[in-house]
N, C-alpha and C positions, 0 to 999 in steps of 0.2 A: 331789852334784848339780852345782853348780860344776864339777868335771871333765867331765863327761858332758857339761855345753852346751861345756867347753871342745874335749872333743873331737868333737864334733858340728860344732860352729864348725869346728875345726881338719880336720876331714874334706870340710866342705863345700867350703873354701877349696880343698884339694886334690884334689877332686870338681871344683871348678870351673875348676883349673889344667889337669888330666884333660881335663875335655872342651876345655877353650881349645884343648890342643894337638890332639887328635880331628882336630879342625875345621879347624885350621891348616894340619896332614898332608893334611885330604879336600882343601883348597883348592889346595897345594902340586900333587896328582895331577893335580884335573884341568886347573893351571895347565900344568903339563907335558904331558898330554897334548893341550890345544891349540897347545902351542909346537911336538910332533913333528907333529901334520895342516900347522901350517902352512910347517915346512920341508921336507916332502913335494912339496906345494904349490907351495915357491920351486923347489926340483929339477926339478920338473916346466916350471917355467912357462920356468926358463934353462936348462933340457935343452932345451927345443925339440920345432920335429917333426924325426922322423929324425934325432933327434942334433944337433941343430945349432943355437949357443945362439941366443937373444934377444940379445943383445950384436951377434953377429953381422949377423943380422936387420936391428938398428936401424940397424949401419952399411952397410948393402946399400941398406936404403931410402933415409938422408939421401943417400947420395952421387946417388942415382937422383934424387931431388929436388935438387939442385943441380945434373946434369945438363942435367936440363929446364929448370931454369931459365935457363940458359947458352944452351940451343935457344931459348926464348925470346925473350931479348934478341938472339940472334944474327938470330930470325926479325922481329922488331919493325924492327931496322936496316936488313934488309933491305926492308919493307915501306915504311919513308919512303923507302929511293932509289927504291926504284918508284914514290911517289908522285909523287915530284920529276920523275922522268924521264917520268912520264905527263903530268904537263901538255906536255909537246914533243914527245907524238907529232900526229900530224896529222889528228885523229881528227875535228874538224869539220868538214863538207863542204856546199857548195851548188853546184846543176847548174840555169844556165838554157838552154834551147835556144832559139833566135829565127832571122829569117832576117836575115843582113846585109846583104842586095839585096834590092828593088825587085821583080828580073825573078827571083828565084827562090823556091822554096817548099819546103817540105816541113820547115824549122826545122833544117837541117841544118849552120848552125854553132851553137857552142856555148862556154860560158866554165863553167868549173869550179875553185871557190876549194877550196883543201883549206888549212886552219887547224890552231893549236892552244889551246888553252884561253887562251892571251894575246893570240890575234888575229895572231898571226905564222905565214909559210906564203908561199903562191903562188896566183896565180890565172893555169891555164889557158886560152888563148881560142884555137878554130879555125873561121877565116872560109870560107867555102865560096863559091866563085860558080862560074859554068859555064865558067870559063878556067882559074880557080889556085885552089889548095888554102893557105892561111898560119895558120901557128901563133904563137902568140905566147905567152911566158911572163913575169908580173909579179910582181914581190918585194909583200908584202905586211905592213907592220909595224904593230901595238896595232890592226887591222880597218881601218889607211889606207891607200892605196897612194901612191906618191908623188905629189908635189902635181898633180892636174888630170889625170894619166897613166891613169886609168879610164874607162871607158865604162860607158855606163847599164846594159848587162848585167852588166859584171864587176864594178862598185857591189854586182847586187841580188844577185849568187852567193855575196860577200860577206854582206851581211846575209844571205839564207839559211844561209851557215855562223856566221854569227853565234848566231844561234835553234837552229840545231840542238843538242842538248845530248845524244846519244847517245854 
C-alpha cells in the first residue's frame, strides 16, 4: 500500500509536471502568435501607402512644418514693417471749404490737411477771389503748424484730420 500512495504521489507530481508544461506550451503559442499579428501590423504600418515608409512620411511632414514656420516669422516681420511704415502714410485727412472774400461766394477756396497718425503732413490752402487764383502749402508737425502761421480754416482741416480715424 505504501508503494501504491507512493506511486500515486509520484504519478501525480508528474501528472502535474505534464500539464505545467501543456500550459506553458498553450501559453508559449499563442504568445507567439500575437508577436507574428503584431509584426505584420509593424510592416504594414512602416510599409506605408504605396510603398513608402512612415520614417519617410514623418520627415516630409517635420520639414513641412518648419517650413511654415520660417513663412511665418518671415510673414510676422514683414507685418511690423508695415505697421511701422503705416503710421507715415498720410491717411488722415480734413477738407474745409469757406469763402476768403467778402465779395465772393460759392465757398470756392479751400484748405486741405492730409496727416499721419503722428500729426505730421501738410496742409493745402487755395484762396479764390475774382482776380487771382493762390495756393499755398504748409508743413505741419505733432497737429502744429509753425507758430501763429495758420489760419482758422487750416487750424480746423487740422483738427478734422485730427478726428478722422479712418
Amino acid at each position: 500500500m505504501a508503494q501504491l500512495i507512493q506511486r500515486l504521489a509520484g504519478d501525480r507530481v508528474s501528472l502535474l509536471l505534464a500539464a505545467s508544461c501543456l500550459l506553458n506550451f498553450l501559453f508559449f503559442c499563442v504568445l507567439m502568435f500575437r508577436l507574428i499579428v503584431y509584426r505584420r501590423q509593424q510592416k504594414e504600418l512602416f510599409r506605408g501607402k504605396d510603398a513608402q515608409s512612415l520614417e519617410s512620411i514623418i520627415l516630409t511632414q517635420v520639414s513641412r512644418v518648419e517650413m511654415l514656420s520660417k513663412s511665418f516669422n518671415d510673414m510676422s516681420h514683414a507685418i511690423q514693417i508695415l505697421e511701422k511704415s503705416g503710421r507715415k502714410i498720410l491717411k488722415r485727412k480734413g477738407f474745409v471749404r469757406y469763402n476768403a472774400f467778402k465779395d465772393t461766394s460759392g465757398e470756392m477756396s479751400y484748405s486741405l490737411a492730409l496727416l499721419d497718425d503722428e500729426g505730421d503732413g501738410f496742409v493745402i490752402t487755395g484762396i479764390f477771389s475774382r482776380e487771382e487764383n493762390r495756393t499755398y502749402v504748409k508743413q505741419i508737425h505733432a497737429w502744429h503748424g509753425e507758430a501763429g502761421s495758420l489760419s482758422e480754416e487750416e487750424e480746423l482741416s487740422v483738427r478734422k484730420a485730427y478726428n478722422d480715424n479712418t
